[in-house]
C-alpha positions as CSV (number, residue, x, y, z in Angstrom):
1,X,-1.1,11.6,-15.7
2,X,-0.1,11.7,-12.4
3,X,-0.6,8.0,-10.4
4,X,-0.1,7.5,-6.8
5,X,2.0,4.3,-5.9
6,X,0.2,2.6,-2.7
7,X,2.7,-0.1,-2.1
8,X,1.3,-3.4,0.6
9,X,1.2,-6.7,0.8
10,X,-2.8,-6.7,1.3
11,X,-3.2,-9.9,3.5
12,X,-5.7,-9.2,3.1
13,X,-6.9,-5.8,2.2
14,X,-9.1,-3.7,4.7
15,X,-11.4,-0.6,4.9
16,X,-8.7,1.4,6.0
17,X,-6.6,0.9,2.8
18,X,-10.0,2.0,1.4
19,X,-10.2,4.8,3.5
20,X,-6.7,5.7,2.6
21,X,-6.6,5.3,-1.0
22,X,-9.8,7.1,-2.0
23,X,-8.8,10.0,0.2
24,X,-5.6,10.4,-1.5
25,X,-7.5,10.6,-4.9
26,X,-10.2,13.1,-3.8
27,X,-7.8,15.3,-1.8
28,X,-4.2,15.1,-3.2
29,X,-3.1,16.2,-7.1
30,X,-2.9,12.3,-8.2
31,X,-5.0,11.2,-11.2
32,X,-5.4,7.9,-10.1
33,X,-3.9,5.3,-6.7
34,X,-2.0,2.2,-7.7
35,X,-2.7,-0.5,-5.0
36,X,0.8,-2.4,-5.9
37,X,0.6,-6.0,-4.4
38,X,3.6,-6.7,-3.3
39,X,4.8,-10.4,-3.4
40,X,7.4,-10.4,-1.0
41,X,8.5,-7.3,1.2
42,X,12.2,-7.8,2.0
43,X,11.2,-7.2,5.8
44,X,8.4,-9.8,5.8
45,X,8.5,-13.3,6.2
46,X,7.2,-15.0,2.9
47,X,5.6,-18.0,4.8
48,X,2.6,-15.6,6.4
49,X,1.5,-14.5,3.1
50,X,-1.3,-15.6,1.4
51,X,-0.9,-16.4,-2.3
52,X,0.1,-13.7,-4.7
53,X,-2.6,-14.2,-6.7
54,X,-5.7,-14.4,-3.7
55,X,-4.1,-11.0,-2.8
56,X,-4.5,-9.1,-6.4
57,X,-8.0,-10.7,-6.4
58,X,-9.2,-9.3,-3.0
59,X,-7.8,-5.9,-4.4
60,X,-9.3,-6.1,-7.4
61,X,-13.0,-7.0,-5.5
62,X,-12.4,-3.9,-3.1
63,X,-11.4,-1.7,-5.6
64,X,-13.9,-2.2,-8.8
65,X,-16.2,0.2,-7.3
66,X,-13.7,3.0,-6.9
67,X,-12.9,4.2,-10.4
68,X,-9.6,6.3,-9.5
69,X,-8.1,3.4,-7.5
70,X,-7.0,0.7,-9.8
71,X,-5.2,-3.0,-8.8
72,X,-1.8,-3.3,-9.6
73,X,0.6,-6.6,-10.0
74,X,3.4,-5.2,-12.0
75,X,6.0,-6.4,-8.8
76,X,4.9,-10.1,-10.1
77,X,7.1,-9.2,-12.9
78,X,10.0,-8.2,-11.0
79,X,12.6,-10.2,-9.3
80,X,12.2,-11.5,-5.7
81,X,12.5,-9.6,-3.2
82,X,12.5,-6.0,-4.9
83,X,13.1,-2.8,-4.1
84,X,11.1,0.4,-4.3
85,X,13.8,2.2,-6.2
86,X,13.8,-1.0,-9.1
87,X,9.8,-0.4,-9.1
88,X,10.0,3.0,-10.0
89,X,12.9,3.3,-12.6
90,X,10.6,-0.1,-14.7
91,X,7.6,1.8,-14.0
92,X,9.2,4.9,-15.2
93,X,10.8,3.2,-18.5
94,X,7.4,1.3,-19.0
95,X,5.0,4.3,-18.8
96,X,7.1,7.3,-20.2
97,X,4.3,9.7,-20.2
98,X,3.2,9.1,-16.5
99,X,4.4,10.9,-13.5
100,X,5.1,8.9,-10.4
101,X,4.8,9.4,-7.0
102,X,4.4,7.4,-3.6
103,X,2.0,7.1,-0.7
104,X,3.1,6.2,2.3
105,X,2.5,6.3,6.1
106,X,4.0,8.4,8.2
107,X,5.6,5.5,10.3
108,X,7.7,4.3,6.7
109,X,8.7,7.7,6.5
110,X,10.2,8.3,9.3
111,X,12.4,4.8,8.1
112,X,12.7,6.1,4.6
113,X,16.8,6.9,5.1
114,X,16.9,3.2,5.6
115,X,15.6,2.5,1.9
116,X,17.6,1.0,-0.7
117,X,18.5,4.7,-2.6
118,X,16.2,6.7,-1.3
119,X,18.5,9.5,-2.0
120,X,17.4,8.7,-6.0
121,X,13.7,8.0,-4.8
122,X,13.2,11.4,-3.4
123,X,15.2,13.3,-6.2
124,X,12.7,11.8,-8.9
125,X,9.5,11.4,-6.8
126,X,7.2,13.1,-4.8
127,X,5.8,11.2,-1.8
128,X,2.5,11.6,-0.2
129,X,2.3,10.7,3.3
130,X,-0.9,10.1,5.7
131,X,-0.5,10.0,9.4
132,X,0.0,7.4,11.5
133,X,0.3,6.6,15.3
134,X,4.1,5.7,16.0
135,X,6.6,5.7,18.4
136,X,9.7,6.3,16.2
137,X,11.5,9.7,16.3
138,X,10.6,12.5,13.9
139,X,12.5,12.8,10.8
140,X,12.5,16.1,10.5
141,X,14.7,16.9,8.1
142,X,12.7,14.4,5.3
143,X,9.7,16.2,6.9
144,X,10.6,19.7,5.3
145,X,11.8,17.8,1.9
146,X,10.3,19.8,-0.9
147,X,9.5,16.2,-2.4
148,X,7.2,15.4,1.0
149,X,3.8,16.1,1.2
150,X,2.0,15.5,4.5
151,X,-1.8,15.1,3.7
152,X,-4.1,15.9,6.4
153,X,-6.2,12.3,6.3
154,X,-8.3,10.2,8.9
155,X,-5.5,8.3,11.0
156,X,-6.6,4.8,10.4
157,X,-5.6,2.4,12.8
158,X,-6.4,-1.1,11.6
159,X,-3.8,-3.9,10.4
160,X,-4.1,-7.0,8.6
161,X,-2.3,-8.6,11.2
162,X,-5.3,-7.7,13.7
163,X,-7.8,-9.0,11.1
164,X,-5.7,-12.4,10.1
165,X,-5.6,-12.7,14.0
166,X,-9.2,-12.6,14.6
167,X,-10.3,-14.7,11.5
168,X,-7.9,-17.5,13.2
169,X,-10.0,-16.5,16.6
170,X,-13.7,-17.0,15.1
171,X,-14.3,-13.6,15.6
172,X,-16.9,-11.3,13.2
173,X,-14.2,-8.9,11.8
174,X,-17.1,-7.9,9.0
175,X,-16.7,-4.6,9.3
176,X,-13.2,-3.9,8.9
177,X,-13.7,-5.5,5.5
178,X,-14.6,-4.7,2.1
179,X,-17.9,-6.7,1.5
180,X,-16.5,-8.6,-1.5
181,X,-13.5,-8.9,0.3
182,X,-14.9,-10.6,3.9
183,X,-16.8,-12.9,1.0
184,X,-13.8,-14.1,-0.6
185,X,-12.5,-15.2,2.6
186,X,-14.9,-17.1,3.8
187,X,-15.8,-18.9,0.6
188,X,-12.3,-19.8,0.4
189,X,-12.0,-21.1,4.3
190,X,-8.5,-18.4,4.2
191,X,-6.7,-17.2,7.2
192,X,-8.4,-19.9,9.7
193,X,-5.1,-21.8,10.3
């Protein structure tokens, strides 16, 4: 089985993760899209995330409806802060028969030589990438990688940041979220402080 890896912190998760991970299972060769939660990214600060837990749950509320995209917490297992690389060898040992891969925007890729062993990464894994709106150089050379796959998808162009921002504001963000999703935050009063 082939599984997409869609790696994020989800704080919270939006319609354009949505957007993103349903087009890579309808369009790309992937089976089925792992949303891996990710408790702590090394280049985030802890303090602005929400619980670990709150996080899977919102996933797991967008998600239930989509049955190739599936909620993953298997970084809750791992020790703090982890690395990609780590991820995929447990994953790896853990589900033999599985073939990994990684989706990422176009924005990490063009950072992906700055990755703990992303030499190793790219040797063992293919990686799907969807296009995003930067201002960093091309990496042209990882562009051409026989391991790269550039998928033609929608560019989204919404953050969590933008939607943590505007709960805090008292703004209707509604849209941008997965109806179970805008639910869960307002029944639970988060992102207001």
């Amino acid at each position: 089985m082939k599984i997409g890896l869609y790696f994020g912190t989800y704080n919270p998760i939006h319609v354009g993760h949505l957007i993103i991970a349903n087009h890579m299972a309808e369009y790309a060769d992937l089976d089925q899209i792992w949303m891996v939660v990710t408790p702590h990214n090394p280049l985030k600060k802890k303090a602005t995330l929400l619980d670990d837990h709150q996080r899977l749950q919102m996933v797991f509320l967008a998600t239930e409806d989509y049955p190739k995209i599936k909620p993953s917490d298997i970084e809750f297992k791992l020790p703090q802060p982890n690395y990609t690389v780590i991820t995929l060898a447990y994953l790896q040992e853990k589900y033999s028969t599985h073939n990994f891969s990684l989706i990422m925007g176009e924005d990490n890729l063009k950072t992906l030589h700055k990755w703990k062993n992303y030499e190793l990464i790219l040797e063992n894994h293919d990686i799907y990438v969807y296009p995003r709106i930067s201002d960093e150089p091309e990496n042209i050379e990882l562009k051409s990688h026989p391991k790269i796959h550039i998928i033609d998808a929608p560019i989204v162009e919404i953050s969590s940041t933008f939607i943590r921002n505007n709960i805090k504001e008292g703004k209707n963000i509604q849209p941008l979220l997965p109806p179970k999703v805008w639910e869960y935050i307002d029944h639970n009063n988060l992102y207001k402080k």
